[in-house]
N, C-alpha and C positions, 0 to 999 in steps of 0.2 A: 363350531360352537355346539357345545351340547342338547339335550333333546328340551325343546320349549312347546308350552304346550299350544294349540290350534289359536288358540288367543291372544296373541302375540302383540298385534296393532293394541295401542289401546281404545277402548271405547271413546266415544265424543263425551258420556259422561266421568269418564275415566280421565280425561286430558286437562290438567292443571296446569295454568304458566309457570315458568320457573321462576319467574321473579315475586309470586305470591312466599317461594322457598328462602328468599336470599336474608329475611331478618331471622331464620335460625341456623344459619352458619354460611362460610365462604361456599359459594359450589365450584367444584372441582372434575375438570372435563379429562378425563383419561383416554391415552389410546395404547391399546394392544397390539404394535406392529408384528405379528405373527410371519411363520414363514408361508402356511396355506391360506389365515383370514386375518381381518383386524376389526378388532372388536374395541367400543367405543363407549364409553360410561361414562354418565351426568348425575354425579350425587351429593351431598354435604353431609359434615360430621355434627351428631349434635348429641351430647352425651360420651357414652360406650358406643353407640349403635352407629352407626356409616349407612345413610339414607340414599337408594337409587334411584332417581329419579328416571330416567329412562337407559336403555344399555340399547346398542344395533350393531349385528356382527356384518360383515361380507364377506367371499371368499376372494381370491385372487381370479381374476379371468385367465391369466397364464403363471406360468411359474418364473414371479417377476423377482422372489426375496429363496434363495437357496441358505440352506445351515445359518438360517439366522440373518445374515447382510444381502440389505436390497441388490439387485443387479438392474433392475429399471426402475429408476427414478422415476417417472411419469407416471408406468403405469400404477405404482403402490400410492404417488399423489394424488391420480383420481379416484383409485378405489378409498381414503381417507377423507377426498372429497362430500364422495356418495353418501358413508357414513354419518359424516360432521352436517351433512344437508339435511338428514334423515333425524337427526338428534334436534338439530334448531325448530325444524317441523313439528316435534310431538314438543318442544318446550317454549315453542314461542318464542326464542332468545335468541342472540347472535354470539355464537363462542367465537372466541380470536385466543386466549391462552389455553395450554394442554401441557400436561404431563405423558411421561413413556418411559419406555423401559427398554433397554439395549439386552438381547440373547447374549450370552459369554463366550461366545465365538473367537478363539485365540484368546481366554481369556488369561490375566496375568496378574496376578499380588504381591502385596509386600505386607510384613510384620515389624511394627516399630514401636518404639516406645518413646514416650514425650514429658517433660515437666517443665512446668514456669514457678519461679520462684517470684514472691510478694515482697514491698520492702518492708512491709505491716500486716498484722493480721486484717483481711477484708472479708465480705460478705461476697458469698459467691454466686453471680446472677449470672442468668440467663446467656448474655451475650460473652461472658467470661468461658462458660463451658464451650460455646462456640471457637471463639478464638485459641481454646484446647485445643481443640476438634482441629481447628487449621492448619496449627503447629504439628501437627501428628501428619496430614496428608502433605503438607511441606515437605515432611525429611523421608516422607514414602517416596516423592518425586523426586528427591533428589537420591532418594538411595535406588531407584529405579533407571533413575538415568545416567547412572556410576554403570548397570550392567552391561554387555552385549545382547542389545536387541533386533541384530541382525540390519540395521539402518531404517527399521519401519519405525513413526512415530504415535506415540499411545496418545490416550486419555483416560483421566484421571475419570471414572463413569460413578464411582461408589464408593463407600467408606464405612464402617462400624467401628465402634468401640466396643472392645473386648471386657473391658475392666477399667476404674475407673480410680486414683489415687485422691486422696487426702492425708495431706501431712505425712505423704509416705504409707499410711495404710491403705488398703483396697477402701473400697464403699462403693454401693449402689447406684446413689445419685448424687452429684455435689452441690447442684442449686442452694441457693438461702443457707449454705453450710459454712464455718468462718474456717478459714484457713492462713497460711504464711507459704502454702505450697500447691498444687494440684499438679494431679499426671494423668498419664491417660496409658491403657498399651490399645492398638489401633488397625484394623486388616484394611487397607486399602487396595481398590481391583482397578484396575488396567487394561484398556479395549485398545485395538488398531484405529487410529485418527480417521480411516475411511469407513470403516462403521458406522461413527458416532455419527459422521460428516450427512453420509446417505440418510440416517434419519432424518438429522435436522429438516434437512435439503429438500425430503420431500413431504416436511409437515411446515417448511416455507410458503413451499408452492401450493400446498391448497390453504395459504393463506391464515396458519397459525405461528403464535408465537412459542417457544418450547419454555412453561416456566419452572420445570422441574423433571429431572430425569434420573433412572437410577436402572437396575440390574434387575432381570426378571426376577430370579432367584429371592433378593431381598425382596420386592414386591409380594413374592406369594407368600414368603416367611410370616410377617408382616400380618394376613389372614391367617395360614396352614398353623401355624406353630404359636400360639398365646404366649404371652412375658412367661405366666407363671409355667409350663411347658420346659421350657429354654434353662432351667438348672439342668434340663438330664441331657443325655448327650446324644440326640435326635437327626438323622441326617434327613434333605429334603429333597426330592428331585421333580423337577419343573419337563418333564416330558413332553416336547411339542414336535412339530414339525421333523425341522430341520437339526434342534441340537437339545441334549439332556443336562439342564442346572441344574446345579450341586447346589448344597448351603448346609452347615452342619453349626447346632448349635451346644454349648457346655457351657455349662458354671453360669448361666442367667443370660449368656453374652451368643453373638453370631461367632464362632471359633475361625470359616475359613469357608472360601467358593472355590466352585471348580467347575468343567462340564466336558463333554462328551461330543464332537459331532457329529453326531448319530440319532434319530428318533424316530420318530411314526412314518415319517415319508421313505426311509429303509423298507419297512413294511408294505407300503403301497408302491413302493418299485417292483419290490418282488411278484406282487400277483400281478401286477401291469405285465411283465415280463412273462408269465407262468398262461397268463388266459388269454396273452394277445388282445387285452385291450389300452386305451389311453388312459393317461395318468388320471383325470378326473371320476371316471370312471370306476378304475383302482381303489382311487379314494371311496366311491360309494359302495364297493363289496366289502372294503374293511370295515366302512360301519356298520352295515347290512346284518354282518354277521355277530356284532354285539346283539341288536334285536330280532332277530331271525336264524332259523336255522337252514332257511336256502335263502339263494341270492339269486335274482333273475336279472341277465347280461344280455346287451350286444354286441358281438366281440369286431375287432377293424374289420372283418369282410360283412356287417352288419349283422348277420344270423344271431339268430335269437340261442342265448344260452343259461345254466342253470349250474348253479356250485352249491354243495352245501358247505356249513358251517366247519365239520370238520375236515375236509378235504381244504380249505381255506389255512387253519389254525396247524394241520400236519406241513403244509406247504412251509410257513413260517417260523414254525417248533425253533429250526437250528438260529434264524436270523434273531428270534425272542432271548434265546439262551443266549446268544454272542451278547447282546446291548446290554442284555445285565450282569452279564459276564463283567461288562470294561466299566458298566457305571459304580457296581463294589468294587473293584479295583479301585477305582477313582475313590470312593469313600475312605478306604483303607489309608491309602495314601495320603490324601488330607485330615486323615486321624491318628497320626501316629502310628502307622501300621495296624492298631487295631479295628476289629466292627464296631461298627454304632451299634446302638440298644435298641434304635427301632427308626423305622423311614417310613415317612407318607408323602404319598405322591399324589402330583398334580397336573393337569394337560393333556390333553387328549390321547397323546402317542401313549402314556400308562394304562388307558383303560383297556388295550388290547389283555383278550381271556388269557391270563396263563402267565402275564408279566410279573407279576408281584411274586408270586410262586418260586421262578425263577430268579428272581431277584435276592428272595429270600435264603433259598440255596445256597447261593454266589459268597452270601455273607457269614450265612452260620447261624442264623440266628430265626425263629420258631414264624410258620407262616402268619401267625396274626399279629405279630409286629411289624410285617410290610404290608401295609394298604394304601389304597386312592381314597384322597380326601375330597370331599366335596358337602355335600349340607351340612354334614356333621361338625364340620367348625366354619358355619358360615349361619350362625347363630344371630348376631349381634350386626349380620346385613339383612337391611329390610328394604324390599324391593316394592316401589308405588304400581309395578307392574306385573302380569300374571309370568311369572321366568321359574325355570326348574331349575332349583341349584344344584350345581353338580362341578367336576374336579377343572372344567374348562372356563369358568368364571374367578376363581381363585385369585391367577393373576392380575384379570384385568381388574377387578375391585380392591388387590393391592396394591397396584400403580397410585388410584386415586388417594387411599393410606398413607403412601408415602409421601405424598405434598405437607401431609401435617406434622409428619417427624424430621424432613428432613428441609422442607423449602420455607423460607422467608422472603422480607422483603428487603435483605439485606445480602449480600455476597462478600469472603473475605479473599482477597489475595496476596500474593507477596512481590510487594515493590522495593528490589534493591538490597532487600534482606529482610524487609518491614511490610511487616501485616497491617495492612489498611482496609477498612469496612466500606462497601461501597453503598448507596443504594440501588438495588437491579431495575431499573426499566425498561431493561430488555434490546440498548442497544446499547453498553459501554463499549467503550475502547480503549487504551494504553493510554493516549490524551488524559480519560478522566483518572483513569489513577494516579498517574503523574501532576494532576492538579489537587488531591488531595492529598498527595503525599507531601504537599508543598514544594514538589520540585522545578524549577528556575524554569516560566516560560522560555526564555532565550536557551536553555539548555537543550533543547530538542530541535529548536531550529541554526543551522549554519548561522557564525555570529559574524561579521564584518570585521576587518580589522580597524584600526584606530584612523576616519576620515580626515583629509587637510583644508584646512578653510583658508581660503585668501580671497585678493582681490585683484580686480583684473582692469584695467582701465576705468576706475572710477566705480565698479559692480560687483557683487560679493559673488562667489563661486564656492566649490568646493568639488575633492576628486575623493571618492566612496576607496575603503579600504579590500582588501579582497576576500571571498567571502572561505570561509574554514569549512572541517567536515562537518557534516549532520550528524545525529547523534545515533549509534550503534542501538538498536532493541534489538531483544530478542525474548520470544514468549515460551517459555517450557522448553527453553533453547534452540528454538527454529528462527531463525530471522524474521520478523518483522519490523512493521512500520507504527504512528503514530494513529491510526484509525483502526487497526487491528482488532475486531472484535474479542472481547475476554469472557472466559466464564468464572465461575466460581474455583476456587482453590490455584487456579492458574499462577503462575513464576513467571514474574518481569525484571527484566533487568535493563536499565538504558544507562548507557556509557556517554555525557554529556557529550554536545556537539562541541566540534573547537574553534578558536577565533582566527581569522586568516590573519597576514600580514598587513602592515598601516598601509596607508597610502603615501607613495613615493611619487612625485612629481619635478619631471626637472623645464627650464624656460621652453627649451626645444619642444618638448612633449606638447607644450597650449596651441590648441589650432588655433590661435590668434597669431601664432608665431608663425613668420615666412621665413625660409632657411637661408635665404640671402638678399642682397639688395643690388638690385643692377645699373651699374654705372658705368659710363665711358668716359676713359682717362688718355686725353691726346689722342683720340682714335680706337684704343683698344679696348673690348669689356673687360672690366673688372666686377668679382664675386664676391663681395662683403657682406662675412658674417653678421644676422641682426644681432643686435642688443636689445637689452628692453633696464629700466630704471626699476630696481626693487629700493623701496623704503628709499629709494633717492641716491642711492651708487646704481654706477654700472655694471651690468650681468651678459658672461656669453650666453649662449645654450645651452651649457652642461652644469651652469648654477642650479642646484637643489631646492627648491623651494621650502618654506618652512612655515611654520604656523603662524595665521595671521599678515601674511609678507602683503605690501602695496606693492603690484605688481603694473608698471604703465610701460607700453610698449614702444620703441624706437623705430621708427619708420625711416630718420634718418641718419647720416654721419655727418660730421665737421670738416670741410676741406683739412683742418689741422689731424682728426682721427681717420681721415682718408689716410694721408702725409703718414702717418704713422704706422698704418695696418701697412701700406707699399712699403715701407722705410727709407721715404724718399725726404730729404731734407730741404728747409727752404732758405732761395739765396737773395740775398738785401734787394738787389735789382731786379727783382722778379716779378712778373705780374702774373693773377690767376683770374681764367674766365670760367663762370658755373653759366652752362647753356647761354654762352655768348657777351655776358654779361659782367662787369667787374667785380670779383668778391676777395673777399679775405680770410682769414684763416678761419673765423667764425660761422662764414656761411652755412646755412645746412642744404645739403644735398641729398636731393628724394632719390627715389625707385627712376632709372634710367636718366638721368640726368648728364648730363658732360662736364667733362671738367678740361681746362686746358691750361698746363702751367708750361715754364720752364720761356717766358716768351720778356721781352723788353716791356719797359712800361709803353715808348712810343708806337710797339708794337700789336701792343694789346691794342690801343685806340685804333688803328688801322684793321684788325681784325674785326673790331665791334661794326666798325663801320660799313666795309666788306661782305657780309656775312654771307651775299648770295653767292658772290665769286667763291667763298673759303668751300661753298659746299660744293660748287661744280667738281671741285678738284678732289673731293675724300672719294678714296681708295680702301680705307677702312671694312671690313663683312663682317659686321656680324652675327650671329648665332642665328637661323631662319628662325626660333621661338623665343625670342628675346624682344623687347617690347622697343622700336625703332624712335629718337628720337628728332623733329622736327630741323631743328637749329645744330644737328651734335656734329655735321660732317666737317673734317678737316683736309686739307687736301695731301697731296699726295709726299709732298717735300716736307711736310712740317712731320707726321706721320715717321718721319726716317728722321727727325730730329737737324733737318734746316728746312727754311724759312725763306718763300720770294718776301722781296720789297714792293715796295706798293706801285713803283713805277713798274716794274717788272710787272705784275699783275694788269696793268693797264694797256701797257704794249702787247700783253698777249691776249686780253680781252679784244683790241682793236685788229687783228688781224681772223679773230673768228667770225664767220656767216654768221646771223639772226636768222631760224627756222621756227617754224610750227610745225606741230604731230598732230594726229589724236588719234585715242587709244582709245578700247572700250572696259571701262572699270567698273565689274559687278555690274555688267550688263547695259550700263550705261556710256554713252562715247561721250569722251572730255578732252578737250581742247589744249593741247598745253604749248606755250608762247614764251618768247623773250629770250632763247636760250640756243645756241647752237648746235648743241647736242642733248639728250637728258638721259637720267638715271631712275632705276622705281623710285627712290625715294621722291621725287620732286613730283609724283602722281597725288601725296598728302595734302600739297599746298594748293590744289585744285579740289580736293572732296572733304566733306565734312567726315570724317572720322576719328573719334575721341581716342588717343592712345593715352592721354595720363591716368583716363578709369579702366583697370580690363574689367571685360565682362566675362571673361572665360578664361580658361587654365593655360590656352598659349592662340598665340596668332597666327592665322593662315595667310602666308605672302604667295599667292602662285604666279607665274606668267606664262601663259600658254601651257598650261595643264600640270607645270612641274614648278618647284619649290625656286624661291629665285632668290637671287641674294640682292640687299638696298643697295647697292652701287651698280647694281648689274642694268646695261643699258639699253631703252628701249625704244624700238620706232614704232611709226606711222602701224596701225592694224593690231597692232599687239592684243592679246587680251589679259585680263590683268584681274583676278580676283583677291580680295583683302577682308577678312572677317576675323573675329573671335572664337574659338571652338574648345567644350569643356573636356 
């Protein structure tokens, strides 16, 4: 920062709260993120004049920000910290909003031109010229993002109008003017996304909100260069640190930026390099020798040393001549090949002896048209504190400037093609503009396809459709999402989400549906497809469901829809037994149930009556996870399709021994009687276990540690485990 005088602090009767300032104008907290300090300004506008309530510089403790872009975020956060601490203290107040300025580092423009046509003649307000304004930085972006930019992505940092249409003619200003037409032509500048990003990033973290940001260069304009200035054709250069801003103005208008990375820190490399000392150091012979003509050093091996003024200035002669060598260049080229008529410069890096000089050389044009501006037009700043104005205040008190020309409370962007006005509170996202642009909540979220509503055994239900894609954003053509933070002038475009497919549901598919029903028929298991009754017909598994459908499920078959699924026919003289019992075509037949046909009527009675005999004799095995039933054995001749007679049955009954066993089932010994020989199954009619409810997905039959089959036969000792398992 420039030379301030010993008074600095201010006095205790000098210190006014800033909120005694705040009923004559907004106050406006600036920061100067510099490449060596940053310097930090609290003032309000009121009038002409631009009131400073207090300003406080720092220097970097290391060299955290090179040619303009931070390279540590922390440490430029806490040195903003310091600062922002240092301003609340002398103002009483607690800042959370700031404005900044981005150096031009890679910097990039476009020249466009814009008209909106009326469908009537209207009155031309405020927010009209804005939405000018918008239209112009719209088709910069997009004619920006037509070029090869090497795959880095920009930001949109800055904008002026050049010139300003009515009805096709130029004008000054178009406010309150009636028109059927307005145009604009428009220079729009362009920064690397990781510039902007580090600033934000680290005036996040010491806890401000950014509400306005623009270009050093415009910044100092803004002070260096008055409206009425700005007819002739003036170039500016913002010489700091690490890079030299352009900005050249013609015809009343900013014509075009540019800049140079190159500035004062070239200078203090060189003698850091030449006297063997560190860079800080560096820094303090360069200033040294603006107010003195020796400099007294301690170079790295500590020893005390001495340089004068000129042995300093002959050292740097060639590096002075190179930088204003390339910054006319630079003017040249942003003017048409021709000089400007006169440059004043701003920043510390200019005030080295002998810049302007050179500078003026470079151009062609008489030394007292290149000078360092500093009090000289810094007229109409009135500082509440004892501060030397001079060419290194310029910027930072243009930052604060530029809140009033260029920031509102409002932001425009382009949604979809349509410019829509947002209010800023400083965290939109794509969500809000997609809701003021009225566009389809459902449009941004994945939309379901068309759900099936039925009923299920007497309960409504319903199977969800499947969900489609999300909706494609993308912001300045980078992908994003719906929380995407936006700034001002930003381009969105969201490609609606899509609907997925309806819901397809077939009988099969309901978990209420079991994919067959287990029955034994004369012995053998049989696999029968369920059914279930929609709307009151019947349905296999592979019926489709439909809207609305009464769906009740069949748990069982008909000895007649048994008869049919075997395609077994029924003969006049036929009897049928369901689990031992007499039935008829009607019967229904559950989950494991038996069936026994093909037998005489006087046969079946004989059967029914029978039933322990009939079981000694099945030879039937079923499937070890198949649900066993009670009463279903048949024996071994009926099985092959003949049949003892009852006297038959009896004569072999009497010639069998009556034994007892016992076995131990599930850890328990039980007794089993009456019977000559036995089979697992006859273990059932001795223990309580439910087979008509399972309680698990299949049944464990073991006998003596291996898998056993129901007819398989077992004596005295055996061990015998029988349980449910899911």
């Amino acid at each position: 920062m420039g030379k301030r005088s010993a008074n600095t602090e201010l006095n205790e009767e000098k210190r006014v709260p800033a909120s005694e300032y705040k009923e004559q104008g907004k106050l406006v907290f600036g920061l100067d993120i510099g490449t060596r300090s940053i310097v930090g300004t609290v003032g309000f506008r009121e009038g002409d004049s631009f009131i400073v309530l207090a300003q406080e510089s720092q220097e970097h403790t290391t060299r955290a920000m090179l040619d303009g872009q931070i390279h540590d975020i922390n440490a430029v956060s806490n040195t903003i910290t310091d600062v922002k601490k240092k301003l609340e203290e002398k103002l009483s107040i607690k800042l959370t909003d700031v404005c900044i300025a981005a150096a031009g580092r890679v910097l990039k423009t476009e020249v466009v031109s814009v008209t909106r046509e009326y469908e009537q003649d209207k009155t031309i307000s405020i927010e009209d010229v804005a939405e000018l304004t918008a239209m112009g930085v719209e088709k910069a972006y997009e004619k920006f993002l037509s070029e090869d930019n090497g795959g880095i992505k920009f930001y949109c940092v800055g904008n002026s109008v050049i010139r300003y249409y009515l009805n096709g003619y130029q004008i000054g200003n178009l406010e309150n003017h009636k028109a059927s037409s307005t145009g604009c032509d428009m220079i729009a500048t362009f920064l690397p996304d990781d510039v902007v990003d580090g600033l934000y990033k680290s005036v996040e973290l010491a806890g401000l909100r950014v509400v306005n940001m623009t270009l050093e260069p415009i910044a100092a304009i803004s002070v260096a260069i008055p409206e009425n200035y700005r007819m002739l054709n003036i170039g500016l250069v913002d010489v700091g640190a690490g890079t030299s801003d352009i900005c050249i103005t013609k015809d009343g208008c900013i014509e075009a930026y540019g800049m140079i990375p190159m500035a004062g820190d070239a200078f203090t490399e060189m003698i850091a390099s030449a006297y063997l000392v560190d860079f800080n150091t560096a820094e303090k012979i360069k200033i040294g020798i603006s107010e003195n003509d020796t400099v007294e050093y301690n170079d790295i091996m500590g020893l005390p040393q001495k340089v004068s003024r000129e042995s300093v200035l002959e050292l740097l002669e060639a590096k002075i001549d190179e930088e204003a060598s390339l910054v006319a260049e630079r003017f040249r080229e942003l003017n048409g090949g021709k000089s400007v008529s006169a440059v004043f410069v701003v920043g510390g890096g200019g005030k080295i002896e002998g810049y302007t000089q050179k500078l003026s050389e470079h151009l062609g044009i008489v030394a007292e048209r290149v000078a360092v501006r500093g009090e000289e037009v810094m007229g109409h700043i009135v500082y509440k504190e004892d501060v030397h104005k001079d060419s290194m205040l310029v910027t930072p008190v243009g930052i604060c400037l530029n809140y009033y020309e260029q920031s509102s409370s409002f932001i425009y962007v382009s949604f979809n093609d349509e410019r829509i006005k947002l209010y800023d509170s400083g965290n939109l996202g794509i969500v809000d503009a997609a809701m003021h642009a009225d566009f389809p909540n459902d449009g941004l979220f994945p939309k379901r396809g068309k759900a099936l509503n039925y009923r299920i055994n007497g309960k409504a239900a319903m199977k969800r459709g499947t969900p489609g894609d999300p909706a494609v954003i993308t912001l300045n053509g980078e992908p994003a999402d719906m929380h995407t933070p936006i700034r001002s002038n930003d381009v969105i475009r969201v490609e609606e989400s899509t609907a997925g497919e309806e819901a397809h549901l077939t009988i099969g598919d309901l978990p209420e549906f079991k994919q067959v029903i287990n029955v034994t028929v004369n012995g053998s298991r049989i696999l029968l497809p369920r059914f279930a009754e929609v709307n009151g017909e019947i349905k296999n598994a592979y019926y489709e469901i439909e809207e609305d459908d009464d769906i009740v499920m069949r748990d069982y078959y008909t000895v007649k829809e048994v008869r049919e699924f075997m395609d077994v026919k029924t003969k006049d003289d036929e009897a049928v037994m369901v689990n031992n019992e007499k039935a008829d075509e009607d019967t229904k037949v559950y989950e494991n149930f038996s069936i026994k046909w093909g037998l005489k009527e006087e046969s079946a009675s004989s059967e029914e009556i029978n039933d322990n005999e009939d079981t000694d004799n099945e030879n039937s095995e079923p499937d070890h996870e198949s649900l066993p039933d009670e009463d279903d054995a048949d024996d071994e001749s009926e099985s092959t399709g003949s049949r003892l007679t009852e006297s038959d049955n009896k004569t072999e009954e009497v010639n069998k021994l009556v034994r007892s066993i016992i076995v131990n089932v599930n850890g328990n010994d039980i007794k089993l009687e009456g019977k000559s020989s036995y089979v697992y199954v006859d273990v059932f009619d001795h223990i309580e276990f439910d087979l008509k409810t399972p309680k698990g997905t299949r049944l464990i039959t073991d006998l003596n540690g291996r898998p056993a089959q129901y007819m398989e036969p077992i004596s005295s000792g055996d061990s015998i485990e029988i349980r449910w398992e899911n």
